[in-house]
C-alpha positions in Angstrom: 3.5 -4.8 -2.8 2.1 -2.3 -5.7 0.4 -4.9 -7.3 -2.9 -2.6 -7.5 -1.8 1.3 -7.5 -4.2 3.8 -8.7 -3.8 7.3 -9.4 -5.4 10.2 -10.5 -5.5 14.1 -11.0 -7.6 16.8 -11.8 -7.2 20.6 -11.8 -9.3 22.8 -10.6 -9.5 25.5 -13.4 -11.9 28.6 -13.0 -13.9 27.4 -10.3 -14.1 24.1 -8.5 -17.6 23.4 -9.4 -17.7 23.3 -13.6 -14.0 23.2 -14.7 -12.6 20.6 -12.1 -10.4 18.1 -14.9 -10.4 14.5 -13.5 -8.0 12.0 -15.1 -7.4 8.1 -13.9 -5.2 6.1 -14.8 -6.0 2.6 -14.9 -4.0 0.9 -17.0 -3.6 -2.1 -14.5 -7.3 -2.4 -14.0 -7.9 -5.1 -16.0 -8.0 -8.6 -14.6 -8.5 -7.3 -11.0 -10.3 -10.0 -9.2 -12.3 -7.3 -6.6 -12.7 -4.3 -9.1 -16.4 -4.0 -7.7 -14.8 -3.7 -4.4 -12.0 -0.8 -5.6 -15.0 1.1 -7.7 -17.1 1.3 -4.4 -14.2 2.5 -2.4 -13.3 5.3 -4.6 -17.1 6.6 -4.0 -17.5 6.1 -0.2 -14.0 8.0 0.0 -15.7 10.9 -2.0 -18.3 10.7 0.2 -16.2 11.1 3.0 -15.7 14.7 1.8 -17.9 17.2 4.0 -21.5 18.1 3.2 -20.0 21.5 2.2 -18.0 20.4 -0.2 -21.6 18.4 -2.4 -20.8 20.2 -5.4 -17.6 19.2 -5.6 -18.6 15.6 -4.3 -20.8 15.9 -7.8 -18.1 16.8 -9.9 -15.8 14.4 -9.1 -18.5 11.3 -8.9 -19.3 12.6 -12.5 -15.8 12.8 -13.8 -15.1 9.0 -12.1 -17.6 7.2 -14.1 -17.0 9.5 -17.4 -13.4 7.9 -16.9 -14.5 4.7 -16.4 -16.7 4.2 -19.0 -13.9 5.5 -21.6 -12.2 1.8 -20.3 -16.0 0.4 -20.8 -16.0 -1.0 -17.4 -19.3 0.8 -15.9 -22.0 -1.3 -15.0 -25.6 -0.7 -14.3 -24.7 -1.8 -10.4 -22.4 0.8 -10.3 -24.3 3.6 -12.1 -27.2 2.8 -9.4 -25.0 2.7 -6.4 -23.4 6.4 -7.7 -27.0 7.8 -7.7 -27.8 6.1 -4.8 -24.9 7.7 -2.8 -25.0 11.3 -4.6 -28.5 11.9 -5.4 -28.9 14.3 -2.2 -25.7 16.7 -4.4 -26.6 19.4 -6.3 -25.1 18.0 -9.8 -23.9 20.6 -12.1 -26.4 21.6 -14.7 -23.9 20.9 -18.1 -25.5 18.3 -20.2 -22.1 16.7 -20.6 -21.7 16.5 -16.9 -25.2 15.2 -16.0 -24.8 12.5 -19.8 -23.6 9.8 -17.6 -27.0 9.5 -15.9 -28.6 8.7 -19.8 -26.9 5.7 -22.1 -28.3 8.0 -25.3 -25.7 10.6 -24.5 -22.2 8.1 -24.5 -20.8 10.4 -27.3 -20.6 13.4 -25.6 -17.8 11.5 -22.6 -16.1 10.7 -25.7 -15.7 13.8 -27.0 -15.3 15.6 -23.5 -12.8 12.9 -23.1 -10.6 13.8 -25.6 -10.8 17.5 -25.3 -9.5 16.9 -21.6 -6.7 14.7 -21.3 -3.0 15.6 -20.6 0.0 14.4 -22.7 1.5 11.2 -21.3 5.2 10.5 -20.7 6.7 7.4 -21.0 9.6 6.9 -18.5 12.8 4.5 -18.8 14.6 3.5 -15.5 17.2 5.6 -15.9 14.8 8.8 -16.4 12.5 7.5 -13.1 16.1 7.2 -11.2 17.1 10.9 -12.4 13.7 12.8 -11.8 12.8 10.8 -8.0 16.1 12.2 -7.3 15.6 15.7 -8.5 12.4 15.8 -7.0 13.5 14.9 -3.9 16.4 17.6 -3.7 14.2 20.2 -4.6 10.5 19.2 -3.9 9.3 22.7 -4.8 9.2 21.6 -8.1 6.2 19.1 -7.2 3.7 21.6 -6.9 4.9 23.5 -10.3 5.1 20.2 -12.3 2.3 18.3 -11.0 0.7 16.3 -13.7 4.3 15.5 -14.4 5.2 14.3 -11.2 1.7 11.9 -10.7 3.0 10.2 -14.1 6.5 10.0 -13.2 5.2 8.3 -9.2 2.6 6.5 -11.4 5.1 4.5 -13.3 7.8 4.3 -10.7 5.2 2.2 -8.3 4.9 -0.2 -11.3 8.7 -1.0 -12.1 10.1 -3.9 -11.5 12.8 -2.2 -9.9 12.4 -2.7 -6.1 14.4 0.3 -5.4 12.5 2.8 -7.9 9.8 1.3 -6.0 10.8 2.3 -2.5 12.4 5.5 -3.4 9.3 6.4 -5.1 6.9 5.5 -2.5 9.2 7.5 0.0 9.0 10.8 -2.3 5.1 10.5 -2.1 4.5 9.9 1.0 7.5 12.6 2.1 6.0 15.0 0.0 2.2 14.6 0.9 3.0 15.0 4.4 5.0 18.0 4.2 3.7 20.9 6.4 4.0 23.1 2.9 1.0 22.1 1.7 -1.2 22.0 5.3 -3.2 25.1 4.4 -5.1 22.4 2.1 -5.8 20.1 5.4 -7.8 19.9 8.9 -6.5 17.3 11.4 -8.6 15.2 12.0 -6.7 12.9 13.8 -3.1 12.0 14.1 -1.4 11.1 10.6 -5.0 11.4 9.0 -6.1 14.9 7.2 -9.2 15.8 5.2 -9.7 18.6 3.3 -10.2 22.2 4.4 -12.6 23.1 1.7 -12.5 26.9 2.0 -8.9 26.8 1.4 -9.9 25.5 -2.0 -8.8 27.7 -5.0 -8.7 27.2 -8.7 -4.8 26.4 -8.9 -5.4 23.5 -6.3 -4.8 19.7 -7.7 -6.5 17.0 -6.4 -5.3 13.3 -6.2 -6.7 10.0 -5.1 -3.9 7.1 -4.7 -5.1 3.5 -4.5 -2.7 1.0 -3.3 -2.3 -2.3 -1.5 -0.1 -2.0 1.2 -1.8 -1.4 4.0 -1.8 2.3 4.0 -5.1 1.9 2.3 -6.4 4.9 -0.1 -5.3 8.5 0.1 -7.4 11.6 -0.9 -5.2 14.4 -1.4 -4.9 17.7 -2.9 -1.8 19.5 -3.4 -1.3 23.6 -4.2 0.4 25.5 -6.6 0.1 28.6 -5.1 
């Protein structure tokens, strides 16, 4: 059922449109049969995002294929169809951020690359079982330990533990639809939000889940505030 989960978070530091922090994790990526097909859906759901919001549309379009290419999966086709679909954005004028758009420039996403990651955890069962359970007693503590959390869901969706599984599917979605973190959202339609970009600030976190099931891909940003 979580054959194909993807994940990722970025902080929004000083202002949303030069310090936003992206980090995917892909570490099931490889082999994937459609990963054309998963690529293209992460940028038409950016593009979803509101003509407001182009600059931050930029950023995070940027940020993907900086991410991507650290796993040396970009392709031309994909570089084309990301200037294709963003070229109308304002990109940010940082060399490092506009690099992608030259091959001469690759060592500059390594070196942003490394300056930018977060620590990783490594969970055992018992561990996922103990902090799913904490979480969900108290899920104030989501918004205060978020990178945390997006490792400790990460991981959970890939056990082969079919109730870590479940349990940790029900925390996310619990958690993501919890009216404390609505002042991020406009209703768009019923069960479907977007966000409200001038509720945007620089402690906001922003998350894109990939999964199978039939829920499809989420877009979602969560506040620490």
């Amino acid at each position: 059922m979580f054959d194909h989960v993807r994940m990722s978070t970025g902080n929004f530091k000083d202002c949303i449109t030069e310090q936003l922090e992206l980090t995917i994790d892909y570490s099931d990526i490889f082999g994937n049969e459609d990963l054309d097909g998963y690529i293209n859906n992460i940028i038409k759901m950016i593009d979803t995002l509101p003509d407001n919001a182009m600059i931050l549309k930029s950023v995070l379009a940027v940020k993907l294929v900086m991410q991507l290419k650290i796993l040396n999966i970009v392709n031309k086709n994909f570089i084309e169809n990301m200037k294709k679909t963003f070229s109308h954005c304002p990109y940010i004028k940082d060399p490092i951020i506009r690099s992608y758009i030259h091959s001469g420039e690759d060592d500059k996403f390594d070196n942003f690359m490394r300056q930018h990651r977060f620590s990783k955890v490594n969970f055992d069962t018992q561990q996922m079982i103990h902090f799913i359970n904490r979480f969900n007693m108290n899920k104030g503590l989501i918004d205060k330990n978020n990178n945390f959390f997006i490792q400790l869901i990460d991981q959970a969706l890939r056990s082969t533990d079919d109730m870590i599984k479940a349990n940790a599917w029900y925390l996310y979605k619990e958690w993501i639809r919890s009216d404390d973190v609505s002042p991020i959202f406009i209703e768009t339609e019923e069960k479907l939000r977007t966000f409200n970009t001038n509720k945007l600030t620089r402690n906001d976190n922003i998350f894109i889940l990939f999964s199978s099931v039939d829920d499809g891909p989420v877009m979602v940003v969560s506040s620490q505030r």
